[in-house]
C-alpha positions in Angstrom: -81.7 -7.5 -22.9 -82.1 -4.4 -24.5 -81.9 -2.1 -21.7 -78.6 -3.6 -21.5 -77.7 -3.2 -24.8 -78.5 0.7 -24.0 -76.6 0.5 -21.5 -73.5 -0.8 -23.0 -73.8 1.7 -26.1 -74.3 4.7 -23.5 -70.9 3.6 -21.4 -69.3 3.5 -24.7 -70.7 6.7 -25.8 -69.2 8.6 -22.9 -66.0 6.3 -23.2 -65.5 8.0 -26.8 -66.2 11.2 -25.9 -64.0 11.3 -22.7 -61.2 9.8 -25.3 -61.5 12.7 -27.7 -61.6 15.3 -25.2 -58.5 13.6 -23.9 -56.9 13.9 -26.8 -58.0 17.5 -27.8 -56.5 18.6 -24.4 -53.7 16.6 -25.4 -53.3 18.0 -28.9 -54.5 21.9 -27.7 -51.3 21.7 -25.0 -48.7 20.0 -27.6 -49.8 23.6 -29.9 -49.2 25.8 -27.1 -46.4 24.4 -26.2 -45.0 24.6 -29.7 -45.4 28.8 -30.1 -43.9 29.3 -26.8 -40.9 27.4 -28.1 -40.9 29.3 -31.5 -38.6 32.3 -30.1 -38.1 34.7 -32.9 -36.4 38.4 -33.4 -36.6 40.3 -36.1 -33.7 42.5 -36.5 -32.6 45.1 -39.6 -29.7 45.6 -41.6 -28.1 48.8 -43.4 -25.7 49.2 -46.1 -25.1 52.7 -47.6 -22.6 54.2 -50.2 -21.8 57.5 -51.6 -20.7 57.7 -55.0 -20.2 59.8 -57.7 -22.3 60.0 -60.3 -21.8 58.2 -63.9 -23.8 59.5 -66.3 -24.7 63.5 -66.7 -27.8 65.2 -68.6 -27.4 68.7 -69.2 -30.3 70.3 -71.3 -29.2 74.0 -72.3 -32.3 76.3 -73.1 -31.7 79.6 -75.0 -34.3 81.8 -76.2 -34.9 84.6 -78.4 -37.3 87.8 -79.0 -37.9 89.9 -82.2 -40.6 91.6 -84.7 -39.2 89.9 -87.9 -39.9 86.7 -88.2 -37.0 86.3 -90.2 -34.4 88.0 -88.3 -36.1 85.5 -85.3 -34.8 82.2 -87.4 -31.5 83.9 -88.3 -30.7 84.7 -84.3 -31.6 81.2 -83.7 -29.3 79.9 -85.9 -26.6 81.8 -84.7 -27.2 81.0 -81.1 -27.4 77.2 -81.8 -23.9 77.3 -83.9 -22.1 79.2 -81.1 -23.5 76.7 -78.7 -22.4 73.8 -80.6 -18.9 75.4 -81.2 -18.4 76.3 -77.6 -19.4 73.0 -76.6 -16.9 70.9 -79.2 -14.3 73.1 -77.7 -15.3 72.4 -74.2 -14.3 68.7 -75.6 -17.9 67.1 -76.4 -18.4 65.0 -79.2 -21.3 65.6 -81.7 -22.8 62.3 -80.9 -23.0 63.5 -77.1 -25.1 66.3 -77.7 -28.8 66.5 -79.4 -30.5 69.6 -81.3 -34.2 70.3 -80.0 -36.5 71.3 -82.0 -37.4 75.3 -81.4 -40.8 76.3 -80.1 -41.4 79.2 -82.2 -44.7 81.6 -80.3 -46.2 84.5 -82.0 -48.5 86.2 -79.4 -50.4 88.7 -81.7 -51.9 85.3 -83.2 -52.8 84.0 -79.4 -56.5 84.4 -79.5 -57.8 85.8 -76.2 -54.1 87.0 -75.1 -54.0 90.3 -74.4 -50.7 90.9 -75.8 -51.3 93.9 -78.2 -48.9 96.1 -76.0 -46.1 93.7 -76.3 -42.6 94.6 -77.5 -41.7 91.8 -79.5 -44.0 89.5 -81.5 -42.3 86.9 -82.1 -40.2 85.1 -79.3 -38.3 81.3 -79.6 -37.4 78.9 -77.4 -34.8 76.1 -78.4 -33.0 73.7 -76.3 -29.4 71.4 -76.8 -28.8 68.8 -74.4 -25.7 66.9 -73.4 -25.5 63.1 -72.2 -22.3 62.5 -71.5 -20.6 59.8 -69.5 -18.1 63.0 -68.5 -20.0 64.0 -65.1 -16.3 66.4 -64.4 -16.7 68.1 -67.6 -19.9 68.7 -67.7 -20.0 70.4 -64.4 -17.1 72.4 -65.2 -18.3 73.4 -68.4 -21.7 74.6 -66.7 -19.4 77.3 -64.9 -18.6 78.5 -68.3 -21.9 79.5 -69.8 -21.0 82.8 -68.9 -18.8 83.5 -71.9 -21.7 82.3 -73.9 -23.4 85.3 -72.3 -21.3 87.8 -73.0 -22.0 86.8 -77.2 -25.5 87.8 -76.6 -27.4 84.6 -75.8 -30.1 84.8 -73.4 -30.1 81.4 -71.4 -33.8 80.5 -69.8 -32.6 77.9 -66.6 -35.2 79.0 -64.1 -37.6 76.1 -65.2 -37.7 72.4 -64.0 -37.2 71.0 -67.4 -33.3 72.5 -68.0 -32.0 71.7 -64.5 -29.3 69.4 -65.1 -29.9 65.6 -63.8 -26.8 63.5 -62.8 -27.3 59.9 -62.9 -25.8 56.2 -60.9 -26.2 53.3 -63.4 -23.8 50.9 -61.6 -26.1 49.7 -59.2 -26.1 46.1 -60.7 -21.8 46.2 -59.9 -22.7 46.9 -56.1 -25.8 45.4 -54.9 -24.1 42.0 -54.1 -21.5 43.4 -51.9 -24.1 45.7 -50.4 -26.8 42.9 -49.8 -24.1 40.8 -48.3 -23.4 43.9 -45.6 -26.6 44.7 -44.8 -27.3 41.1 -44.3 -24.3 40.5 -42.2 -25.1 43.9 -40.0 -28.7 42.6 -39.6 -26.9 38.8 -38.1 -24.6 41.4 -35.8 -27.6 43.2 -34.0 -29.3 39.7 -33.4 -26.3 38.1 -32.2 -26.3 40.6 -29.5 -29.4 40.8 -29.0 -29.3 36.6 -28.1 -26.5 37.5 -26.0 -28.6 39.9 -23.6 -31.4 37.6 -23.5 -29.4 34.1 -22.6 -30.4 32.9 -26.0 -28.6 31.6 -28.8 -29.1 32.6 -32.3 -30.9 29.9 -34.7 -31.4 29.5 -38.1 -33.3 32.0 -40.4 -36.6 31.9 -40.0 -37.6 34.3 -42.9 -35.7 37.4 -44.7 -36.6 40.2 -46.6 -34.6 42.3 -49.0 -35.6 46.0 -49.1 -35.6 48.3 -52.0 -32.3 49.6 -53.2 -32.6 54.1 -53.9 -30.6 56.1 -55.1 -30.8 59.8 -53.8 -28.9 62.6 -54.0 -26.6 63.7 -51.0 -27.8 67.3 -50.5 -29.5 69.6 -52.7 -25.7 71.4 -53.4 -23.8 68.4 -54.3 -26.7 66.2 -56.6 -23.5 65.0 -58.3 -22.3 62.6 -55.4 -25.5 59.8 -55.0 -26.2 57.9 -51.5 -27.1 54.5 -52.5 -29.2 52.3 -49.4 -30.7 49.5 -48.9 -32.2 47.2 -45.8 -32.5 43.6 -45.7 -34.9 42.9 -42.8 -34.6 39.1 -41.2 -36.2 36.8 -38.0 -34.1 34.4 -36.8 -35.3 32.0 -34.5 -33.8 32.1 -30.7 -33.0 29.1 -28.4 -32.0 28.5 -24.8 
């Protein structure tokens, strides 16, 4: 009797095992099966636009040398009313254009300088800077600096700090119409795609929606922006 119950419980031993391996086969083909039905592509999308720029900061730096401290402040002064005269003609309001404060340096007081030979002590640095909504007027009043220079101000626009920056702050107006293109370009290059393959285009899988920049077109023209962006998306593909 018992060697037949040992009997019995090893036949259904192998009878359960033979069933789950069955059924892992089973299960292990159905999977397979399933990714090489899962045809994707993944295709990108571009939108660009050049426009002009909105928004223009000018900082103007002038600067000044003496041995009189004195005289120093007065020739500042004088600089920074002509300035602010010239540009009120020019057309900008006061409220468009800010007084820095002057960095004053007096180089016989620089410890460890060097400087006893110089020529002037004292020398000043001041700066007035326009933000202005008028991008045209601003450039064309950059062209005009000249007649500034022939009063006797010495301008200082070699460094990085008083290049002018001209700025796009409508990106929020154009995104939608731009995501919508690059999205619809993206559809374009996978519905061809499906074509040359004998497959039809599916539903969307995934999408991703790539940062928007704003750069400028070329070093001469950093007036005139390129605005871009890339929407990347996988749809799936069908027989």
């Amino acid at each position: 009797m018992i060697a037949k119950d040992l009997m019995g419980q090893c036949i259904l031993g192998i009878c359960i095992f033979l069933g789950l391996a069955s059924l892992g086969y089973l299960l292990g083909s159905s999977a397979i099966e399933f990714r090489q039905l899962e045809r994707t592509v993944t295709v990108k999308g571009l939108s660009e636009r050049e426009l002009p720029a909105d928004r223009a900061i000018w900082p103007v730096q002038f600067s000044c040398a003496t041995n009189d401290v004195m005289e120093l402040y007065d020739s500042l002064a004088r600089d920074n009313r002509t300035i602010l005269e010239f540009l009120k003609a020019q057309g900008f309001s006061p409220d468009e254009i800010t007084v820095g404060v002057p960095v004053i340096v007096d180089k016989l007081a620089q410890e460890y300088s060097g400087n006893a030979g110089v020529r002037f002590r004292y020398t000043a640095k001041q700066t007035i800077t326009i933000c202005s909504k008028k991008v045209d007027l601003v450039r064309k009043t950059m062209k005009k600096l000249l007649e500034l220079g022939r009063k006797g101000i010495v301008f200082s626009g070699n460094s990085y700090d008083t290049k002018p920056e001209f700025i796009f702050s409508r990106l929020n107006e154009i995104k939608p119409a731009m995501i919508e293109e690059a999205t619809r370009k993206a559809r374009q290059v996978a519905e061809k795609f499906a074509r040359d393959s004998d497959s039809r285009l599916g539903k969307i899988k995934r999408a991703r929606q790539g940062q928007f920049s704003i750069n400028d077109r070329d070093k001469n023209t950093p007036y005139i922006k390129k605005i871009r962006v890339v929407s990347t998306v996988e749809y799936y593909l069908s027989d």
